[in-house]
N, C-alpha and C positions, 0 to 999 in steps of 0.2 A: 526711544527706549522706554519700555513700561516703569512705571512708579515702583519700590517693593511694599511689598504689604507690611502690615506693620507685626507681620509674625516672620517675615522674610527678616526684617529689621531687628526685630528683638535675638532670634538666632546668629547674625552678623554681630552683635554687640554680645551676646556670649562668645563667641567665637576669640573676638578680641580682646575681649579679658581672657580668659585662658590662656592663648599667646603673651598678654601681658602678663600675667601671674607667673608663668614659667620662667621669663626673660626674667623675674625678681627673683626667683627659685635659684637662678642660675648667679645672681649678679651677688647673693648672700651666701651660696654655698663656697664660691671663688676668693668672697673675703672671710671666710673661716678658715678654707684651707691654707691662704696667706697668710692669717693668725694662730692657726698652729705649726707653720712651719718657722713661722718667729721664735716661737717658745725656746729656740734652741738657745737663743739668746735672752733667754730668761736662766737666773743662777737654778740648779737641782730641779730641774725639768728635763726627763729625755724624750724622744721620740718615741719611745716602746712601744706605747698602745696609742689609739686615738684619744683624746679627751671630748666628751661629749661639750656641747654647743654652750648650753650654760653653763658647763663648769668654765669654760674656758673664759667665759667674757669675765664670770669670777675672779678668775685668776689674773685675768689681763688689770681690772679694775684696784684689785688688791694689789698689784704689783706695784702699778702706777703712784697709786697714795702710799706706799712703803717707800718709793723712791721720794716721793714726795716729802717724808715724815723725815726722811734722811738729808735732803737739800736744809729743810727749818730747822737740823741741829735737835731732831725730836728725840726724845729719852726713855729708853725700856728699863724695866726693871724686871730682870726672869724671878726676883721671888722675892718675898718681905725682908729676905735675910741677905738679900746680897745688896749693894748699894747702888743709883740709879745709874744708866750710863748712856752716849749717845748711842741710836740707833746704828744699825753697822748692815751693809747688803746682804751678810750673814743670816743676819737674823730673819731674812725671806724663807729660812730653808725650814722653817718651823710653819710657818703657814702656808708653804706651800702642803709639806705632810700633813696636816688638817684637812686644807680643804680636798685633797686626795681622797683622804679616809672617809671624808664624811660623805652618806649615802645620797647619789643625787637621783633623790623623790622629791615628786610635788607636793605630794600629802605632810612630808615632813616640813616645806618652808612655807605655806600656805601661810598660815596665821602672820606667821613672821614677815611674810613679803608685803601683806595686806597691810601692817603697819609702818612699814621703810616706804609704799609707795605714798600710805597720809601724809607721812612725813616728808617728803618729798614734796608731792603739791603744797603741802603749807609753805613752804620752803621755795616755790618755785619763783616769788622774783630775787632770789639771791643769783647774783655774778657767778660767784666761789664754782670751778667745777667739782671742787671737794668740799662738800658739807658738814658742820659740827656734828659731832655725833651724837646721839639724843640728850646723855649724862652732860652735854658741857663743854666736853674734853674736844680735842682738837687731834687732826691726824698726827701733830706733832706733838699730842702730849706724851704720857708717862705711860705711852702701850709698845710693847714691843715688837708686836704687826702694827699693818697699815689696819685701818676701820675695816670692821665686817661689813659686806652689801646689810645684811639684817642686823637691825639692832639691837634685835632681844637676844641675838646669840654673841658668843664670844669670836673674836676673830678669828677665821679659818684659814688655812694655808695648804699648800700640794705638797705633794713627794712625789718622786719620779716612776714611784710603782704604786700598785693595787688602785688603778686609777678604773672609776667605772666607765662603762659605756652605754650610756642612758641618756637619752635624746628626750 
């Protein structure tokens, strides 16, 4: 059997990347759809619409460290005037209506994301899957969401409508 040429060769090794690229294609679209058919089990999240791909890890991530902030007994306080108190599952249904509302463009977290990821590598031989967040504070401090992914914003949360669909 003849050798392949090494233009035979280079077209086989396209070939199998692409077959490989798709099997990823398929193996990441299978675990979104998993994860947003979970949402159901997320408090003031419906099925209505789709949530786009990064809102969703958003949400999954925020969710996460709200439960989180709730296990460590963390403390919100909704306004200078009311007095501090423990976190409550409740209190998800605020940042889920956030991060719903807030538009999901690139252009708009750009700067923001380029600073959560420095900070991040600076950060990267910490254990912790939840990180201090850049002021100090801790996901179980005196915030009444869980931490923002970006830290120049305020923390974001869903509502079960006017959710975009922007991939």
């Amino acid at each position: 059997m003849p050798s392949k040429t090494p233009k035979q060769v280079s077209e086989s090794k396209k070939i199998a990347s692409r077959i490989k690229e798709k099997k990823r294609n398929v193996e990441i679209n299978d675990a979104f759809s998993e994860l947003q058919s979970s949402f159901t089990a997320i408090p003031f999240i419906t099925k209505k619409k789709k949530v786009a791909k990064v809102k969703m890890l958003r949400l999954a991530v925020k969710y996460i460290r709200h439960l989180e902030s709730i296990l460590n007994d963390g403390y919100h306080q909704p306004s200078p005037y009311c007095p501090p108190r423990l976190v409550r599952l409740e209190d998800f249904e605020t940042v889920a209506a956030e991060e719903f509302n807030e538009r999901n463009t690139y252009t708009n977290r750009l700067h923001e994301d380029e600073e959560y990821y420095t900070l991040i590598k600076s950060r990267s031989s910490s254990s912790s899957l939840l990180h201090p967040l850049p002021n100090g504070d801790s996901p179980s401090s005196s915030s009444i969401h869980a931490p923002s992914l970006t830290p120049s914003t305020s923390p974001q949360f869903f509502p079960s409508m006017n959710m975009d669909h922007h991939h």
